[in-house]
HTML snippet that shows the backbone in 3Dmol.js (N, CA, C, O; Angstrom):
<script src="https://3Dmol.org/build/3Dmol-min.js"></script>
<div id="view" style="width:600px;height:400px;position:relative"></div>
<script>
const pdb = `
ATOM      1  N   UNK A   1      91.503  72.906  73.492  1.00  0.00           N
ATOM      2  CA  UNK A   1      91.328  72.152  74.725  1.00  0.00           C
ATOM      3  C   UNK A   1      90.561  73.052  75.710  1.00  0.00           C
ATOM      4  O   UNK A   1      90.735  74.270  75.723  1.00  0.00           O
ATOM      5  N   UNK A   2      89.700  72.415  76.542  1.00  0.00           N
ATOM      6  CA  UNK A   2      88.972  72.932  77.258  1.00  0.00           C
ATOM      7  C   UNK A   2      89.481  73.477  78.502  1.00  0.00           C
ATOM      8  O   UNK A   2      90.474  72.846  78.865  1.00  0.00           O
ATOM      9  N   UNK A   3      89.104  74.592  79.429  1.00  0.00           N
ATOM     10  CA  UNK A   3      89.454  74.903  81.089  1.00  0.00           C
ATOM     11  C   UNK A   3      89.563  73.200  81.509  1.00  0.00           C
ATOM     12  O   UNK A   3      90.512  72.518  81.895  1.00  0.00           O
ATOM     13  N   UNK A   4      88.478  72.960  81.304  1.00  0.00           N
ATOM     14  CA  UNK A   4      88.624  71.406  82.394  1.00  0.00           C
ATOM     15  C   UNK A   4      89.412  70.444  81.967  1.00  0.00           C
ATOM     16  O   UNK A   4      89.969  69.668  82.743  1.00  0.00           O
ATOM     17  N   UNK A   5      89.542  70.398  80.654  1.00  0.00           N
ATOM     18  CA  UNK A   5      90.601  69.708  80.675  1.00  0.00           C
ATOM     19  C   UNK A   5      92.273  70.183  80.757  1.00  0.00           C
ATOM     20  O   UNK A   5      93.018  69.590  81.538  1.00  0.00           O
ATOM     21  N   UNK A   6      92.639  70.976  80.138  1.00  0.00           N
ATOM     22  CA  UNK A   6      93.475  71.446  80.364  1.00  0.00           C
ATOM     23  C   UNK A   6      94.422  71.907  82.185  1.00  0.00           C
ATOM     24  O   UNK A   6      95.623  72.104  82.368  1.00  0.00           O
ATOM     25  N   UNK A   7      93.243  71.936  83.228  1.00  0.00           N
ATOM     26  CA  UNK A   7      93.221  71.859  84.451  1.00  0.00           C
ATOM     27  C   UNK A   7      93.600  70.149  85.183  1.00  0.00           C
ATOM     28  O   UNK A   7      94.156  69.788  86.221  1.00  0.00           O
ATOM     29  N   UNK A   8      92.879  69.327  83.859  1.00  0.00           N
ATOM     30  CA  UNK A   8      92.574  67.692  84.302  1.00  0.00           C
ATOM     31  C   UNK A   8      94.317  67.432  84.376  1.00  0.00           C
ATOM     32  O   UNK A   8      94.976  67.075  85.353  1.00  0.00           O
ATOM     33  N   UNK A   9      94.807  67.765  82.909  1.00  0.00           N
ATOM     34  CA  UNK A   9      96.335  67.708  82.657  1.00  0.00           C
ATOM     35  C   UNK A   9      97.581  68.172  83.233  1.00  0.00           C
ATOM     36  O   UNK A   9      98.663  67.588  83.290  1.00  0.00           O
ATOM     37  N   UNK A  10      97.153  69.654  83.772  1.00  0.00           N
ATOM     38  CA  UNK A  10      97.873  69.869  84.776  1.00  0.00           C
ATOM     39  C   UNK A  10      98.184  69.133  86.044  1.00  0.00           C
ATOM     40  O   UNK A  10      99.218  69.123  86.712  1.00  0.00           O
ATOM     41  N   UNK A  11      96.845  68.415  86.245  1.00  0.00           N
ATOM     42  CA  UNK A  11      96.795  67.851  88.267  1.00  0.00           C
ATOM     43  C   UNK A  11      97.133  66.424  87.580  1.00  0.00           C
ATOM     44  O   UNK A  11      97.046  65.645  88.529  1.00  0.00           O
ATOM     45  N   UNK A  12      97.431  65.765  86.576  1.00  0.00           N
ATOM     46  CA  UNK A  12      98.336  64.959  85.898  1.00  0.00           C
ATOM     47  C   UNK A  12     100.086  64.840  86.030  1.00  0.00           C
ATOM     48  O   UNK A  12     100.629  63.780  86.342  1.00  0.00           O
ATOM     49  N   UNK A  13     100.740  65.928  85.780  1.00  0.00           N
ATOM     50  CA  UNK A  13     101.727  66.179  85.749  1.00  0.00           C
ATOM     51  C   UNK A  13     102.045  66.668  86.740  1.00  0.00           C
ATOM     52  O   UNK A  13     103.266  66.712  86.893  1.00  0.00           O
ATOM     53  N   UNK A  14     101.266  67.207  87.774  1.00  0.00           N
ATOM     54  CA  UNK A  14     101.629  67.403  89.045  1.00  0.00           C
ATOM     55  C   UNK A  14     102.103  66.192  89.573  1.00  0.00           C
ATOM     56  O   UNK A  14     103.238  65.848  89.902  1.00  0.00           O
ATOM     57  N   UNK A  15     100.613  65.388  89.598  1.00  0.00           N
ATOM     58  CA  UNK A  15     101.184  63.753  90.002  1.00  0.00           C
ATOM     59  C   UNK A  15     102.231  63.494  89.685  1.00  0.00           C
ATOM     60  O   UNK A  15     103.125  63.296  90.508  1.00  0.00           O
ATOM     61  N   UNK A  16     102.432  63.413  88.174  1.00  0.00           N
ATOM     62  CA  UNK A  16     103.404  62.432  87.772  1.00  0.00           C
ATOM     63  C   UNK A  16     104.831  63.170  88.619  1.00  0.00           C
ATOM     64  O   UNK A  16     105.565  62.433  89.277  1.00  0.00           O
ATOM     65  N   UNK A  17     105.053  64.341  88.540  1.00  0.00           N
ATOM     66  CA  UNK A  17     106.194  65.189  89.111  1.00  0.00           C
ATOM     67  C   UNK A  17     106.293  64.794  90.875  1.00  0.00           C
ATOM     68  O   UNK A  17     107.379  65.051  91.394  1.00  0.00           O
ATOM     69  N   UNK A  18     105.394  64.295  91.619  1.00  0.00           N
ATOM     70  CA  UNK A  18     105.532  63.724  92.503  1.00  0.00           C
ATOM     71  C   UNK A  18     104.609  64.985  93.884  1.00  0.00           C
ATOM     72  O   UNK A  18     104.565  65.007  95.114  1.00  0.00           O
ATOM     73  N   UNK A  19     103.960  65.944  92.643  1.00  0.00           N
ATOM     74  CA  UNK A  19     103.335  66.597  93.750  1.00  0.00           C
ATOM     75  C   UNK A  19     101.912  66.444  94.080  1.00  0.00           C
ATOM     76  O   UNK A  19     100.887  66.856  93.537  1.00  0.00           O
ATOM     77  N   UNK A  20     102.205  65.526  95.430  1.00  0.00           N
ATOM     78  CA  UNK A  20     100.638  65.125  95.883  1.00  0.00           C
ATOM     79  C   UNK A  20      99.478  65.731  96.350  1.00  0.00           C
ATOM     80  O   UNK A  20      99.886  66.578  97.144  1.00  0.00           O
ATOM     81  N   UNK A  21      98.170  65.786  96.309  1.00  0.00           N
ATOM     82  CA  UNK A  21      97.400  66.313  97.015  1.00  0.00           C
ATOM     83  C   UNK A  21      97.195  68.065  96.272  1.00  0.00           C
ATOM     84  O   UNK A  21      97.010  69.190  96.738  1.00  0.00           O
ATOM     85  N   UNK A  22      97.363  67.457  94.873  1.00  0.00           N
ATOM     86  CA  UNK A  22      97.142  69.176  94.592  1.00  0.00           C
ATOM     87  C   UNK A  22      95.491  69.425  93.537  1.00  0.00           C
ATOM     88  O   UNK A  22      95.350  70.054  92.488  1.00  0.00           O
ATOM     89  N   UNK A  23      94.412  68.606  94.396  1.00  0.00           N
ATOM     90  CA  UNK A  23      93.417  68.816  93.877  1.00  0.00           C
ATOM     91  C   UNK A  23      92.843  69.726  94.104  1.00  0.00           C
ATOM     92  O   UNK A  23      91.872  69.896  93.366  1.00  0.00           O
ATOM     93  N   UNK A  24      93.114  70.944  95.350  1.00  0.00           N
ATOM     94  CA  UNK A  24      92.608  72.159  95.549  1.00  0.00           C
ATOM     95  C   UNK A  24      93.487  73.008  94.779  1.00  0.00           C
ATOM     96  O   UNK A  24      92.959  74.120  94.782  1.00  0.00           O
ATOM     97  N   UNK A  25      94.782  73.048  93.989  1.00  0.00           N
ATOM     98  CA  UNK A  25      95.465  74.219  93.487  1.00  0.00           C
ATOM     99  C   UNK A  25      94.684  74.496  92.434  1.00  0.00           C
ATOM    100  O   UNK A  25      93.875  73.735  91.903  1.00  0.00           O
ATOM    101  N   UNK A  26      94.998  75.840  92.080  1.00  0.00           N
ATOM    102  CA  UNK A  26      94.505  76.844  91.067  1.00  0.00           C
ATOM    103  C   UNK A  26      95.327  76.273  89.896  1.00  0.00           C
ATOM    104  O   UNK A  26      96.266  75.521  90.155  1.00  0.00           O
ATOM    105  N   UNK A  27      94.994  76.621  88.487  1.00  0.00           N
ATOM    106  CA  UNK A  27      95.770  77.169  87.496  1.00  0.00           C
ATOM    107  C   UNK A  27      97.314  77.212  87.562  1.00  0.00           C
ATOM    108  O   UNK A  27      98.283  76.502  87.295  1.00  0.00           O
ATOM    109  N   UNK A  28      97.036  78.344  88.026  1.00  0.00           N
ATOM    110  CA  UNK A  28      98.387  78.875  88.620  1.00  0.00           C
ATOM    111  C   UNK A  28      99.050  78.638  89.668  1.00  0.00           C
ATOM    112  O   UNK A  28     100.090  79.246  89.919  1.00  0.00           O
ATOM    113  N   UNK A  29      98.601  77.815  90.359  1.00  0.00           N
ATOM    114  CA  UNK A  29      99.221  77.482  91.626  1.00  0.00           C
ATOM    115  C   UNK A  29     100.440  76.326  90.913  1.00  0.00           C
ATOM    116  O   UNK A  29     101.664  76.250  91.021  1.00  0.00           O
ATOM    117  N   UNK A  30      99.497  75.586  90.223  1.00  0.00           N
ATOM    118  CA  UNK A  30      99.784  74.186  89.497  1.00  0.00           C
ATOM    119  C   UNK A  30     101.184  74.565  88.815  1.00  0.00           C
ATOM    120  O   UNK A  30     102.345  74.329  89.149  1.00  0.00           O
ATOM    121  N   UNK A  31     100.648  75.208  87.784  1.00  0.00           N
ATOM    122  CA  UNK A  31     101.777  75.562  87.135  1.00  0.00           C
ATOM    123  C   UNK A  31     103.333  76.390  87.542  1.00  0.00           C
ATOM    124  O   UNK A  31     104.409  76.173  86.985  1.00  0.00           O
ATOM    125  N   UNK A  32     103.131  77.166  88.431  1.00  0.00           N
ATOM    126  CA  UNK A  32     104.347  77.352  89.730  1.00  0.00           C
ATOM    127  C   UNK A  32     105.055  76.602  90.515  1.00  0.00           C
ATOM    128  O   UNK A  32     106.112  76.899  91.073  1.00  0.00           O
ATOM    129  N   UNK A  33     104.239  75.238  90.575  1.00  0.00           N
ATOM    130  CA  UNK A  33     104.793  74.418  91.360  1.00  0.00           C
ATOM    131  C   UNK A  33     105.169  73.403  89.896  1.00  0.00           C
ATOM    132  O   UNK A  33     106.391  73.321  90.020  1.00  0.00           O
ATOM    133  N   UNK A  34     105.050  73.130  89.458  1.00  0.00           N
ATOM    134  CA  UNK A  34     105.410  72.446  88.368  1.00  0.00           C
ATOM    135  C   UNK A  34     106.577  72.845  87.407  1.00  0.00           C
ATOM    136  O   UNK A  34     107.132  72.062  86.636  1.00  0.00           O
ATOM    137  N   UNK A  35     107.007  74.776  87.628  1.00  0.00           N
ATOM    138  CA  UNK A  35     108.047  75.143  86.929  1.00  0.00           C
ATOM    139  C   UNK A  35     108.726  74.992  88.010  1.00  0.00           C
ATOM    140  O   UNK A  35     109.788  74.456  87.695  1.00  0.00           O
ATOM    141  N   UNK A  36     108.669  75.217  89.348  1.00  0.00           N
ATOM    142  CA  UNK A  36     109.724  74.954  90.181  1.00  0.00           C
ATOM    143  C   UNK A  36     110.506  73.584  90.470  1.00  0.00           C
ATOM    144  O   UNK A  36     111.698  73.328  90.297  1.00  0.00           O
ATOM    145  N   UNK A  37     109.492  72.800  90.954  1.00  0.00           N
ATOM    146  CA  UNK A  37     109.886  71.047  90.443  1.00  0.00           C
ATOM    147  C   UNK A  37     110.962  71.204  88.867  1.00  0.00           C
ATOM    148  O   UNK A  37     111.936  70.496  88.614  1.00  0.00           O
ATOM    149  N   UNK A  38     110.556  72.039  88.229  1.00  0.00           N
ATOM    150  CA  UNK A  38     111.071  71.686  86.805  1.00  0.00           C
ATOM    151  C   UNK A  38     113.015  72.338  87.150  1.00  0.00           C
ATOM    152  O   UNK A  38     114.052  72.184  86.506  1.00  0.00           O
ATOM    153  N   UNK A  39     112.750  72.941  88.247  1.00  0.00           N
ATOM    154  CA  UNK A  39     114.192  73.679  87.948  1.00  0.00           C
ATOM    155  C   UNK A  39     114.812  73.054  89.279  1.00  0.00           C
ATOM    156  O   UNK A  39     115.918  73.420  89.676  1.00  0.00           O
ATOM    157  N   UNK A  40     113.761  71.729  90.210  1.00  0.00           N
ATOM    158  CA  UNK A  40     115.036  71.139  91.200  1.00  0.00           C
ATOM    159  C   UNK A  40     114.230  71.127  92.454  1.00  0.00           C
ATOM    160  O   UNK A  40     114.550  70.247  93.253  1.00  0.00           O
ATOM    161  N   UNK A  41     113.578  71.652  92.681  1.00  0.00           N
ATOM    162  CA  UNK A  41     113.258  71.906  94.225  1.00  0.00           C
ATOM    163  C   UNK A  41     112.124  70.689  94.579  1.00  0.00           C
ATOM    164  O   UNK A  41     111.359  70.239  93.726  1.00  0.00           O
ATOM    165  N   UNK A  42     112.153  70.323  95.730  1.00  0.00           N
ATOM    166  CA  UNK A  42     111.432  69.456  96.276  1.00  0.00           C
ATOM    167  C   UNK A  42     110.091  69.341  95.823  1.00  0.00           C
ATOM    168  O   UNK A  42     109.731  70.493  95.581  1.00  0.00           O
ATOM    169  N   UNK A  43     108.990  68.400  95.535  1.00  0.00           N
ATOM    170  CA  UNK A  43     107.550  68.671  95.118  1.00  0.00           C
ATOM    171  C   UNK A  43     106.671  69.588  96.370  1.00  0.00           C
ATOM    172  O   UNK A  43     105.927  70.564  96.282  1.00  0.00           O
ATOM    173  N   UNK A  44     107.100  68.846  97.437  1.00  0.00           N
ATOM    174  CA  UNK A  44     106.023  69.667  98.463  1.00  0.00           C
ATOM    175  C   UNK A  44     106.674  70.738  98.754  1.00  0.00           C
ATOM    176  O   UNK A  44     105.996  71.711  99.084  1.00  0.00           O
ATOM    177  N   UNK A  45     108.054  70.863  98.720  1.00  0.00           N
ATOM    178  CA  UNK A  45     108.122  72.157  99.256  1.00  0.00           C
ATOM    179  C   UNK A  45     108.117  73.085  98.063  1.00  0.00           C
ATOM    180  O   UNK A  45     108.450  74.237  98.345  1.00  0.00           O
ATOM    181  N   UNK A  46     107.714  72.777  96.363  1.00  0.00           N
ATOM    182  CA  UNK A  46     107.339  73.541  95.437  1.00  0.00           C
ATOM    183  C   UNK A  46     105.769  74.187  95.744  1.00  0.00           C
ATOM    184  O   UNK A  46     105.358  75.347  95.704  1.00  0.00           O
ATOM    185  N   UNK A  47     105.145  72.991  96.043  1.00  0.00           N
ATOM    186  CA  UNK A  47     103.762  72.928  96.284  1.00  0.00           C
ATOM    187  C   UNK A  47     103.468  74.228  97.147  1.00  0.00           C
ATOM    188  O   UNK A  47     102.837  75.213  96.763  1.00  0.00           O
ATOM    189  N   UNK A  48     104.184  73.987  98.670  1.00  0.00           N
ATOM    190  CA  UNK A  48     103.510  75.123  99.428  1.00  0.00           C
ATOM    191  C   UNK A  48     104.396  76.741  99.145  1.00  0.00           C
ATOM    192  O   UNK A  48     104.139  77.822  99.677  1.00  0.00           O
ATOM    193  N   UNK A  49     105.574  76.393  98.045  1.00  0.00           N
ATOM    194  CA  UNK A  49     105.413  78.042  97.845  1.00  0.00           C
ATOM    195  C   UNK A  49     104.568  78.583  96.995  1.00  0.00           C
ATOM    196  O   UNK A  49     104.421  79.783  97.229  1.00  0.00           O
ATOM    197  N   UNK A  50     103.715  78.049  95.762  1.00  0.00           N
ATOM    198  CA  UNK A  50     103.399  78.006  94.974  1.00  0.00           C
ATOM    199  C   UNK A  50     101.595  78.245  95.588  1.00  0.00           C
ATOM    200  O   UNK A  50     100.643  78.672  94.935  1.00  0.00           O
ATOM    201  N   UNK A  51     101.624  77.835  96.895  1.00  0.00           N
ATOM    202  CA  UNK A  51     100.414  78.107  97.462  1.00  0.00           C
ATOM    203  C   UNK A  51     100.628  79.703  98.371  1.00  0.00           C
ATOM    204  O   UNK A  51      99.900  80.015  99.313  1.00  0.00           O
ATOM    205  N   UNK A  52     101.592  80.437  97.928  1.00  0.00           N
ATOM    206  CA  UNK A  52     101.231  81.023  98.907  1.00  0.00           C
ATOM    207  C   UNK A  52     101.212  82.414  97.904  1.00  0.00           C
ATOM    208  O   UNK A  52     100.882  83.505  98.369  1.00  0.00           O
TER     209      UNK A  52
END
`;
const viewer = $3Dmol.createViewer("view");
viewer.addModel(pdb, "pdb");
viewer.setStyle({}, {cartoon: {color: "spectrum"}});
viewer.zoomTo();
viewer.render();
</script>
């Protein structure tokens, strides 16, 4: 699978996980906020630790 796609899939499952507006996150931003969602914590407030 490609960077772009593999990036496409991530900002997928962000969505689906309920975290909006994450077409500027990184890689890694994505995926931080997506293990955190995974263990309970709010989407946005996964989102902006995951941005910082």
């Amino acid at each position: 699978m490609g960077d772009r796609e593999k990036l496409h899939e991530l900002r997928q499952q962000a969505h689906s996980a309920g975290i909006e507006g994450n077409s500027k996150m990184t890689e890694d931003q994505l995926r931080e906020a997506l293990r955190r969602v995974g263990k309970g914590e709010q989407p946005q407030m996964a989102k902006q630790q995951a941005k910082r």
